[in-house]
LOBA-110060 format. One line per field, with one value per residue: residue number from 0; x, y, z of N, C-alpha, C in turn. Coordinates in steps of 0.001 Angstrom, whole numbers. Layout:
k = [NUM ...]
n.c1 = [X ...]
n.c2 = [Y ...]
n.c3 = [Z ...]
ca.c1 = [X ...]
ca.c2 = [Y ...]
ca.c3 = [Z ...]
c.c1 = [X ...]
c.c2 = [Y ...]
c.c3 = [Z ...]
This chain:
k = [0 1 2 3 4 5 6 7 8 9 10 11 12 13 14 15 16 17 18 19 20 21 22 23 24 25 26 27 28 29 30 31 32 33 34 35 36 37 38 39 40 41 42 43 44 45 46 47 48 49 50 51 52 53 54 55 56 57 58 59 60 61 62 63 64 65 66 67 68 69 70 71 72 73 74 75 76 77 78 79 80 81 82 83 84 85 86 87 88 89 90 91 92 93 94 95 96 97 98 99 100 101 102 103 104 105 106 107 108 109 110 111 112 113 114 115 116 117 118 119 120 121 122 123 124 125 126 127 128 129 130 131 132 133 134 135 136 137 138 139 140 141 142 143 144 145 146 147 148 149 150 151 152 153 154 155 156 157 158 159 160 161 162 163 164 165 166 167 168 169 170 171 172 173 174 175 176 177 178 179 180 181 182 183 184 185 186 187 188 189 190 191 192 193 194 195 196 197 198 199 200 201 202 203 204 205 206 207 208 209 210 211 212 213 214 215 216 217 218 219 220 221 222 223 224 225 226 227 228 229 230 231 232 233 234 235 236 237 238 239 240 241 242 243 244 245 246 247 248 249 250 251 252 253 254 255 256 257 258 259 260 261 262 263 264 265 266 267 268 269 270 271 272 273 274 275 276 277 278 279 280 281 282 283 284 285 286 287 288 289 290 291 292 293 294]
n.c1 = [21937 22490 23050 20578 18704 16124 16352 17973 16493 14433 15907 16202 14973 12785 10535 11236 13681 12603 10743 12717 14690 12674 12383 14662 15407 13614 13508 16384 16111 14217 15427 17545 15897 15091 17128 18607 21397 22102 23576 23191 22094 22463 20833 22570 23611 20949 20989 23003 22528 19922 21327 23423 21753 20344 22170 22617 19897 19271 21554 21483 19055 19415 21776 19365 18152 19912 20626 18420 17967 17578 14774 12744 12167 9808 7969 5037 4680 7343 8849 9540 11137 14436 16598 15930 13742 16064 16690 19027 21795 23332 25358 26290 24244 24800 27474 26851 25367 26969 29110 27625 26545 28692 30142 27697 28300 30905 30618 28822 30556 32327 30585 28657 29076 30862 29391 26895 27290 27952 25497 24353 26000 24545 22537 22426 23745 21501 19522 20731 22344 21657 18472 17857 20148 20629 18011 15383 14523 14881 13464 10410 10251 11885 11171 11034 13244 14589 13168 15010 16923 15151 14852 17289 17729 16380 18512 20407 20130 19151 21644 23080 22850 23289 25459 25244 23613 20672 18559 15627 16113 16647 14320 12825 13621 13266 10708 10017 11100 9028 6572 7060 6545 3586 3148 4613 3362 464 897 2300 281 -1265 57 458 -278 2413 4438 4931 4681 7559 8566 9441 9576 7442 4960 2399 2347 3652 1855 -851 -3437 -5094 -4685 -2136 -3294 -4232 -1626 -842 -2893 -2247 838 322 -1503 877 2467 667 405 3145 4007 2875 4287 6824 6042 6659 9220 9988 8125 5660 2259 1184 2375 1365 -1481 -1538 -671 -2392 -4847 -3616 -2698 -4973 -6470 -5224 -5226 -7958 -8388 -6807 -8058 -10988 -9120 -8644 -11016 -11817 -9903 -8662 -6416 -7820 -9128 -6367 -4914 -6205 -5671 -3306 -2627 -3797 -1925 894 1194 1796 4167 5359 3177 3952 6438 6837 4871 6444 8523 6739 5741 8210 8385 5889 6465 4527 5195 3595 4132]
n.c2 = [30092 27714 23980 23070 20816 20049 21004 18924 16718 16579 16975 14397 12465 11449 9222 7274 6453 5036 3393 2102 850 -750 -2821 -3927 -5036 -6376 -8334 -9574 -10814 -12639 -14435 -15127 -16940 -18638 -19207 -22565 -23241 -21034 -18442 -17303 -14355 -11618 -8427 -6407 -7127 -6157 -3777 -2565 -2964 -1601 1117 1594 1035 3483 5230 5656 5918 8191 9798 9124 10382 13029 13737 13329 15576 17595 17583 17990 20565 22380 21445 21194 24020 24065 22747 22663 20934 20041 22604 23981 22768 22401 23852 24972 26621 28359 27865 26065 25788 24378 23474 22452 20263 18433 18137 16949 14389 13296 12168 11446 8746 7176 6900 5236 2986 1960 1559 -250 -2946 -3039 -3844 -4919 -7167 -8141 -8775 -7903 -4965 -4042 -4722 -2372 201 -438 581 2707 3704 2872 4444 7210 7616 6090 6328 9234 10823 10255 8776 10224 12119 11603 9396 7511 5140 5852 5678 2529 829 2375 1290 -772 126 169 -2701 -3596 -2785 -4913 -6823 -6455 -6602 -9363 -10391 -9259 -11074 -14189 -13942 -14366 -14244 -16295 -17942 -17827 -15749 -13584 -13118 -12127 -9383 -8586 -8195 -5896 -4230 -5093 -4376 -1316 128 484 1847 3911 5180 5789 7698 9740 10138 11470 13719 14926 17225 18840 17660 17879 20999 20851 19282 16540 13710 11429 8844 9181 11855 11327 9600 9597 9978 7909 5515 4564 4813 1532 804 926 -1287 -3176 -4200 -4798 -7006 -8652 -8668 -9380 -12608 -13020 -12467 -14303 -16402 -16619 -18378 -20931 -20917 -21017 -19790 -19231 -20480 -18008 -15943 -16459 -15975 -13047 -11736 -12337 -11158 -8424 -7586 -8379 -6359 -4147 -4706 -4142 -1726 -508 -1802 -221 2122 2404 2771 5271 7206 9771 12638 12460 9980 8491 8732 7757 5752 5118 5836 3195 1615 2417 1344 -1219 -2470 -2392 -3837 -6232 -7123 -7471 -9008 -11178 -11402 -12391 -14590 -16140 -16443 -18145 -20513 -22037 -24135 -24350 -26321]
n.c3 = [6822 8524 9130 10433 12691 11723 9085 8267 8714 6568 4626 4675 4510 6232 6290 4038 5247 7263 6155 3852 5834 7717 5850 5875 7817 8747 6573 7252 9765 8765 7139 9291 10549 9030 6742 6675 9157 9350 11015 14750 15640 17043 19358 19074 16436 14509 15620 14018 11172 11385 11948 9452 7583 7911 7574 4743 3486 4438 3584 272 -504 179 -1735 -3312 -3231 -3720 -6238 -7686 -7054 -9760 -10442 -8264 -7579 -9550 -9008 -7086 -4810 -3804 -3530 -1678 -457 1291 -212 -2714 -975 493 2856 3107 1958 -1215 -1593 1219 1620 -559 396 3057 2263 804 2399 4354 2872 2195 4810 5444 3379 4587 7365 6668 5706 8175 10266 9423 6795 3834 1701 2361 2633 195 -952 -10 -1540 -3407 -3759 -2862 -5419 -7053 -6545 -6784 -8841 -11068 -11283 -10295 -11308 -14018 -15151 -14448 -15415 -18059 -19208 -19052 -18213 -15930 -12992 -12936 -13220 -11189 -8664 -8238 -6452 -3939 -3556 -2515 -354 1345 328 1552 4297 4218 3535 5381 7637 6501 5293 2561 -471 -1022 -3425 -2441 -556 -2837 -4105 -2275 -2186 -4415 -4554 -3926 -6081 -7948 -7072 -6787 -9219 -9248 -7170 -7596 -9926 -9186 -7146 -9498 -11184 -9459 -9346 -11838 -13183 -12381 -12766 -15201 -15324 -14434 -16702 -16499 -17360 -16115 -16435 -16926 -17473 -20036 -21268 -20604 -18290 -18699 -19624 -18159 -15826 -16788 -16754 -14345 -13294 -14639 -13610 -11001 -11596 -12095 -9849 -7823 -8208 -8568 -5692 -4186 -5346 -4056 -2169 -3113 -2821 -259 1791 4004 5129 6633 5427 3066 3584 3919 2095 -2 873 1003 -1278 -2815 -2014 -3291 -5970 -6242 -5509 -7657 -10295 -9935 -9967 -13053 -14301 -13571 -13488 -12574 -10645 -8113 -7086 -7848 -5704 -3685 -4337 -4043 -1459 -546 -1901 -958 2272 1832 1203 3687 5249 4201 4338 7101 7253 5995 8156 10169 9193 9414 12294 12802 11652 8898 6613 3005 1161]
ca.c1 = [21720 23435 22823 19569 18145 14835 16494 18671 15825 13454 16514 16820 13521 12766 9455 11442 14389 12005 10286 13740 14774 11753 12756 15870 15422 12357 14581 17298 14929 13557 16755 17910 14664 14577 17943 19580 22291 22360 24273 22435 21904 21831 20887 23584 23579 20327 21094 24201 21937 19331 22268 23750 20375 19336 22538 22327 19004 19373 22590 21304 17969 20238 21951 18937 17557 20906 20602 17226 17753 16968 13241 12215 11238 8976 6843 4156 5096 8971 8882 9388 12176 15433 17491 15105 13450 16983 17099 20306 23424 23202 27031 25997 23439 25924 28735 26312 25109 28710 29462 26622 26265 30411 29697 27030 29009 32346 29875 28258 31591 33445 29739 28211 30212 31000 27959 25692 27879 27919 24146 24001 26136 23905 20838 22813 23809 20508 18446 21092 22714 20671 17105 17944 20649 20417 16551 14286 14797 14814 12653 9003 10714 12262 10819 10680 14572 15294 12873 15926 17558 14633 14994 18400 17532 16011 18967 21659 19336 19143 23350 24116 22524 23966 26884 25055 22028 20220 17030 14473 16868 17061 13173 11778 14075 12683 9386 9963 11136 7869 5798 7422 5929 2109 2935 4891 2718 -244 1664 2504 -987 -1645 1099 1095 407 3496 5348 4538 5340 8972 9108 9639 8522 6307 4554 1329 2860 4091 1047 -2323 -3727 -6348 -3032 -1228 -4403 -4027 303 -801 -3577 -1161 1527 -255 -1686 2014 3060 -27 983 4690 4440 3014 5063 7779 5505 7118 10438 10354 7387 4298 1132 790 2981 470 -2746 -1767 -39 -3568 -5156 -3511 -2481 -6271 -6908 -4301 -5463 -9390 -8459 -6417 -9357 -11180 -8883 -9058 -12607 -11892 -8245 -8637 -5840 -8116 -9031 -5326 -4902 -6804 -4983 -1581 -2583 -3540 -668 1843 1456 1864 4811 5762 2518 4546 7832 6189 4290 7834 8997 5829 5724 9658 7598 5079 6183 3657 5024 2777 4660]
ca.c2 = [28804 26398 22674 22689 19688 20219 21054 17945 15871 17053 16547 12754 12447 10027 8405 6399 5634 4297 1908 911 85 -2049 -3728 -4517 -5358 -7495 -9495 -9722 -11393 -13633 -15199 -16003 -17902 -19361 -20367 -23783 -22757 -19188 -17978 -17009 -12896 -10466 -7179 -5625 -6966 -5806 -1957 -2240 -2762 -49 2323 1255 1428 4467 6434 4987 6207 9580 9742 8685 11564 14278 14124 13501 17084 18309 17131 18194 21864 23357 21495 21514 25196 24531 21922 22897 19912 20051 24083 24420 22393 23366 24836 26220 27852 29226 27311 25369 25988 23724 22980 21903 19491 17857 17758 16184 13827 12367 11805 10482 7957 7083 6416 3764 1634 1674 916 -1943 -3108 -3558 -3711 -6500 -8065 -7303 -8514 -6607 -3413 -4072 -4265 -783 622 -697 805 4387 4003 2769 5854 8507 7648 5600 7085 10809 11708 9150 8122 10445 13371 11328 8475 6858 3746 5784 4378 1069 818 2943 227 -1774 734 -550 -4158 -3279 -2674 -6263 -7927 -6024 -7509 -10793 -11215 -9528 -12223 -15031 -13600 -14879 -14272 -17708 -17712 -17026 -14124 -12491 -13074 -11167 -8358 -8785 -8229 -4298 -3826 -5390 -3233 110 1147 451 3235 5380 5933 6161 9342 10595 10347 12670 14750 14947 18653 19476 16844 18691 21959 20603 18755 15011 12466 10682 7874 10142 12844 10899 8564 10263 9542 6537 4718 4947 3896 342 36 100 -2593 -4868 -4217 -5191 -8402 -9329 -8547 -10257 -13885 -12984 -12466 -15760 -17195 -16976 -19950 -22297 -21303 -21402 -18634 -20229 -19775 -16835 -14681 -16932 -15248 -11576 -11428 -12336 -9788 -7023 -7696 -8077 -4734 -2955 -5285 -3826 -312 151 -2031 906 3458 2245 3434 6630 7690 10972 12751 12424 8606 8016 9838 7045 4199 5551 5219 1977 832 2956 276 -2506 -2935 -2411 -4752 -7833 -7750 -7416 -10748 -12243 -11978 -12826 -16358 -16728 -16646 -18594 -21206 -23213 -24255 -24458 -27213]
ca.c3 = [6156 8840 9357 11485 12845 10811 7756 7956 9124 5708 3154 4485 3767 7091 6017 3074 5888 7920 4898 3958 7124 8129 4669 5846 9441 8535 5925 8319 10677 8405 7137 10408 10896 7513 5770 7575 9982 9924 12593 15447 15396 18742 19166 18350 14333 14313 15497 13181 10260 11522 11504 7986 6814 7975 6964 3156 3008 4612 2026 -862 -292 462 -3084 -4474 -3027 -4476 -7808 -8166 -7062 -9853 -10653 -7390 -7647 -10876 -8561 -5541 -3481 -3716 -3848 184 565 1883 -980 -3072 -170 1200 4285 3480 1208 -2398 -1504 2135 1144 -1296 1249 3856 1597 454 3594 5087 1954 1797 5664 5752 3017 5781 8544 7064 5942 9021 11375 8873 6262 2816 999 2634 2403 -1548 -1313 572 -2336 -4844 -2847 -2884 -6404 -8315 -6245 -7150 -10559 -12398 -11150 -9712 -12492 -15052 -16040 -14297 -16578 -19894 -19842 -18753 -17082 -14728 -11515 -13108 -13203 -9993 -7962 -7506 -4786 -2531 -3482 -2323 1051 1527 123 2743 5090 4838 2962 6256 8445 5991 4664 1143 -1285 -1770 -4210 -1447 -587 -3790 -4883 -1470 -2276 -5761 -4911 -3729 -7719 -8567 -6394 -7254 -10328 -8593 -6010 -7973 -10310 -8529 -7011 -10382 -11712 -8336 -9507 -13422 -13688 -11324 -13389 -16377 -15317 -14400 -17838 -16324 -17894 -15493 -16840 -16525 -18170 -21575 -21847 -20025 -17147 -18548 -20041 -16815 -15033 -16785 -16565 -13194 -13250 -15330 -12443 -9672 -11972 -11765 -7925 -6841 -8382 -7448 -4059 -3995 -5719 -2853 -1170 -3531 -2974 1253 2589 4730 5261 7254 4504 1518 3614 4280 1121 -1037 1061 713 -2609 -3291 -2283 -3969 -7161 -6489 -6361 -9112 -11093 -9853 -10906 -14539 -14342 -12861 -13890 -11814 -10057 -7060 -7050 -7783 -4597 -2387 -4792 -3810 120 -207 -1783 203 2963 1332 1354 5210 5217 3033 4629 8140 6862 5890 9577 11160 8885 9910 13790 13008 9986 8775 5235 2209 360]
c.c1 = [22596 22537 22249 19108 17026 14846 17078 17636 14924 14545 16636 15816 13224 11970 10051 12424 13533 11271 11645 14228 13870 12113 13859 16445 14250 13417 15738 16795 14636 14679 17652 17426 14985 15512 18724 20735 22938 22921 23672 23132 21562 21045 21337 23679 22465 20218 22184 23161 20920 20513 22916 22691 19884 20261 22553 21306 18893 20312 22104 19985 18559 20826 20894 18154 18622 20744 19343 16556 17059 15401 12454 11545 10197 8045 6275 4483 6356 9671 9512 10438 13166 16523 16664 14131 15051 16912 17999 20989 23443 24248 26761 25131 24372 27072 28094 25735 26065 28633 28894 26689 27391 30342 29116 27746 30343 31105 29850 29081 32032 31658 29277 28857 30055 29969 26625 25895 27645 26389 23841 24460 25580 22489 20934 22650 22464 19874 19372 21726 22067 19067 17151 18508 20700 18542 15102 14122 14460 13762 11431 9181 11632 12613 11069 11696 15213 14849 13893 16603 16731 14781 16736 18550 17094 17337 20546 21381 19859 20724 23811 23362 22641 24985 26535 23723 21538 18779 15807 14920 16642 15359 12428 12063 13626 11098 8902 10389 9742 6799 6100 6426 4342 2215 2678 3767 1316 -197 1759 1225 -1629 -1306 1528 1314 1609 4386 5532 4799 7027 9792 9866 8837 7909 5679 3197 1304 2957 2719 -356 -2383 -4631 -5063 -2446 -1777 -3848 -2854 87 -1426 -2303 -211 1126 -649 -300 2549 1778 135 2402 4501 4071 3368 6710 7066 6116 8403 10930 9132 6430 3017 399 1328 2064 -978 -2127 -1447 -1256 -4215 -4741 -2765 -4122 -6685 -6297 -4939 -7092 -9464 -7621 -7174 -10181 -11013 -8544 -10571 -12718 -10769 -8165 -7408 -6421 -7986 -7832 -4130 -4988 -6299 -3823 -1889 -3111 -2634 580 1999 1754 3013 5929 4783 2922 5274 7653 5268 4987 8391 7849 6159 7469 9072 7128 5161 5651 4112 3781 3207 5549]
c.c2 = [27718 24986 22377 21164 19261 19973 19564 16378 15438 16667 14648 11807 10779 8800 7262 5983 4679 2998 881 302 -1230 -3159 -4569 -5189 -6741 -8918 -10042 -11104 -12777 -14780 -15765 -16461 -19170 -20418 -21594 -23152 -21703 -18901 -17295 -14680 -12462 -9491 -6379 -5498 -6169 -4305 -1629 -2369 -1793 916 2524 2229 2876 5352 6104 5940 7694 10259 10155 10448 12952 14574 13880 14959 18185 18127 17538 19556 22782 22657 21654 22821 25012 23706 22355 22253 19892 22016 24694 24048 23281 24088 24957 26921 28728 28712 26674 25491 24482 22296 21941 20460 18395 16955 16746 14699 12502 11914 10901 8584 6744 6150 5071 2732 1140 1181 -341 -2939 -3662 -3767 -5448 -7331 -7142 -7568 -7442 -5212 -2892 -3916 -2914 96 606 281 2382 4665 4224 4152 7113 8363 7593 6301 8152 10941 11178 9421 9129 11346 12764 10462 8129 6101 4324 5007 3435 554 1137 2295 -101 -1084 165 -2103 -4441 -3469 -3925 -6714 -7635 -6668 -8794 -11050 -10589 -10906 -13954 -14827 -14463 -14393 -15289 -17185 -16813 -15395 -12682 -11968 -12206 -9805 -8041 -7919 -6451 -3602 -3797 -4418 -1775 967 1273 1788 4267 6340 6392 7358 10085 10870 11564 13847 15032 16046 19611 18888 17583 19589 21487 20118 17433 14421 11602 9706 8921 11088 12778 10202 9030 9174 8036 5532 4289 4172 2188 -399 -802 -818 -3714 -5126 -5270 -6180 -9000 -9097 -9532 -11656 -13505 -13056 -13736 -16691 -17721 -18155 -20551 -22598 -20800 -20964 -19851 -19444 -18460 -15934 -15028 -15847 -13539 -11036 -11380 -11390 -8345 -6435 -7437 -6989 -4066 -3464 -3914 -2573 150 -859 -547 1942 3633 3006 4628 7310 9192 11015 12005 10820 7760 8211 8661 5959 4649 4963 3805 1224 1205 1892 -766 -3012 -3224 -3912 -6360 -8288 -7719 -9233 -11692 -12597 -12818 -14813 -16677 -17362 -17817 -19556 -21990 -23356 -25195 -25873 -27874]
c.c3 = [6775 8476 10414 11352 11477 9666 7574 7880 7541 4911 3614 4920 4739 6819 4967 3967 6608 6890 4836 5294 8395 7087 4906 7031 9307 7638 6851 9209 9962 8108 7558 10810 9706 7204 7063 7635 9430 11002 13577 15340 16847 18421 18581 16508 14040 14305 14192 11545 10058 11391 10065 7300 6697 7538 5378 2872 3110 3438 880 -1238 -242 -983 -4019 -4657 -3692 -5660 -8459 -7632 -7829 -10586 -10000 -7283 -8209 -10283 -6877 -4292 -3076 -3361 -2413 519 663 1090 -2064 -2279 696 1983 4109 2013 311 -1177 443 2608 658 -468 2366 3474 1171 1202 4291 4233 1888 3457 5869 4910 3971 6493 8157 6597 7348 10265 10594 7944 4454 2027 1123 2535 886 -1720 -736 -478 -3297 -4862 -3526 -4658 -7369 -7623 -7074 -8187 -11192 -12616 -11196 -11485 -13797 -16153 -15560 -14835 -18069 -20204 -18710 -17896 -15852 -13239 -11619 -12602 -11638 -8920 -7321 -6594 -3703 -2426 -2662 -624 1560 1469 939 3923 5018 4466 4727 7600 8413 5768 2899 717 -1543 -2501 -3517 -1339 -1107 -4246 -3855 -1736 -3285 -5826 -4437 -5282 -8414 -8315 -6740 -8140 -9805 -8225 -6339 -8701 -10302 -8070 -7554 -11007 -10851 -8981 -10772 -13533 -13048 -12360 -14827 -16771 -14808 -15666 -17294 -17087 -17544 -16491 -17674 -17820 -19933 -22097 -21717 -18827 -17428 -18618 -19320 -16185 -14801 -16715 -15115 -12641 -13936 -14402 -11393 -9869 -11966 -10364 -7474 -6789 -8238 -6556 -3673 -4421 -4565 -2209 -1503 -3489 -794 1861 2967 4391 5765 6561 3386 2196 3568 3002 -486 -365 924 -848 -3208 -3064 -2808 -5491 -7543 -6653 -7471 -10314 -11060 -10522 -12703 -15126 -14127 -12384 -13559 -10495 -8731 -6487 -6968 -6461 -3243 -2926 -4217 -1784 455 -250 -1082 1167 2606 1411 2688 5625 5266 3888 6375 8044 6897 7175 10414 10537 9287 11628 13573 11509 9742 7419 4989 1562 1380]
């Protein structure tokens, strides 16, 4: 049970480093486009915030595979990983985890400044206190609450490329809180009877699947007038169009899955919205490129 590549690769669960890290590289980006005299940004800030970023997230994933040793067995999808299949040592996990996590706040500390380090701690904390050991065991709002670790990742971003949060700042980072619960529970609707047999309380789980259906229509009726609501407080045109499109499709299939509140259907809502939000903040840099303000 050493510390293989593989295994290390699977507890730090890359596919969500890689989200946050576009989140936070994209914001970055934009903020040195955006706010009046920003300090011009190299290369270098930019790897120093990919590295931050990416050990935070690896971090933060690692204790949450520790902390969630022993439900992981009782679910199909989680059942494989690396300490309840025996491929890696509880205590190893744990220790790698600390470390890694304890790490990226020094980095982005002395690499970017102290705001943005404070937002990397906030990132670590809301995923593994408040969500992991805190809320996802006891209550419904889980996700809702634990959101803000990814909004987190935005706002390390752009404070380290200001050395501040201004409005715009705080409201793009904002808008990965907003989005959350869409995804999640799109996922959990996938995944109720796993959720079920673990005894979480998924959204899914406490309410039914039709119920659920419409949290997440009402959701998505609020992210879609948010996100454009950033127009009025700096964004252009090229973040106002991509942002009604792909908002409008995430809107049309979970209309949809009101109609047809099936694991399966919730299945093909989850992969639409999955992108979406690489989609947004990919939008946010492009209109930093290309600013045509709205107002």
């Amino acid at each position: 049970m050493g510390l293989s590549l593989k295994e290390i690769m699977e507890i730090s669960k890359p596919r969500i480093v890689v989200l946050l890290v576009i989140t936070a590289v994209t914001s970055m980006y934009a903020a040195n486009k955006l706010v009046p005299n920003a300090p011009p940004l190299d290369y270098l800030a930019y790897l120093h915030i990919v590295i931050a970023g990416t050990l935070a997230s690896a971090g933060s994933s690692a204790l949450n595979h520790y902390y969630d040793k022993d439900i992981d067995p009782k679910m199909t999808r989680t059942s494989t990983r690396p300490i309840p299949s025996g491929r890696m040592a509880a205590s190893h996990v744990l220790i790698y985890g600390l470390l890694v996590s304890c790490i990226s706040v020094i980095y982005g500390y002395f690499a970017l400044n102290a705001l943005s380090a404070f937002f990397i701690a906030v990132g670590i904390f809301s995923y593994v206190i408040i969500y992991t050991v805190w809320l996802k065991r006891l209550n419904s709002s889980n996700i809702v609450i634990g959101g803000i670790a990814g909004s987190a990742a935005s706002w390390a971003g752009w404070s380290a490329a200001t050395g501040s949060l201004d409005l715009l700042g705080f409201l793009v980072g904002f808008l990965v809180f907003v989005w959350t619960p869409s995804h999640f529970w799109c996922l959990a609707m996938k995944l109720k009877e796993e959720y079920t047999q673990a005894n979480i309380p998924m959204l899914p789980v406490v309410i039914g699947m039709q119920r659920t259906s419409k949290y997440i229509l009402g959701n998505t009726l609020i992210l879609l007038p948010y996100s454009l609501l950033l127009c009025a407080f700096g964004m252009g045109i090229v973040y106002a169009v991509i942002a009604i499109v792909s908002g409008g499709l995430m809107l049309t299939y979970h209309y949809r899955l009101t109609k047809n509140p099936t694991s399966e259907f919730a299945w093909k809502s989850y992969k639409v919205t999955a992108p979406y939000l690489t989609i947004i903040f990919v939008a946010i840099a492009l209109d930093a490129v290309f600013h045509f303000p709205l107002f």
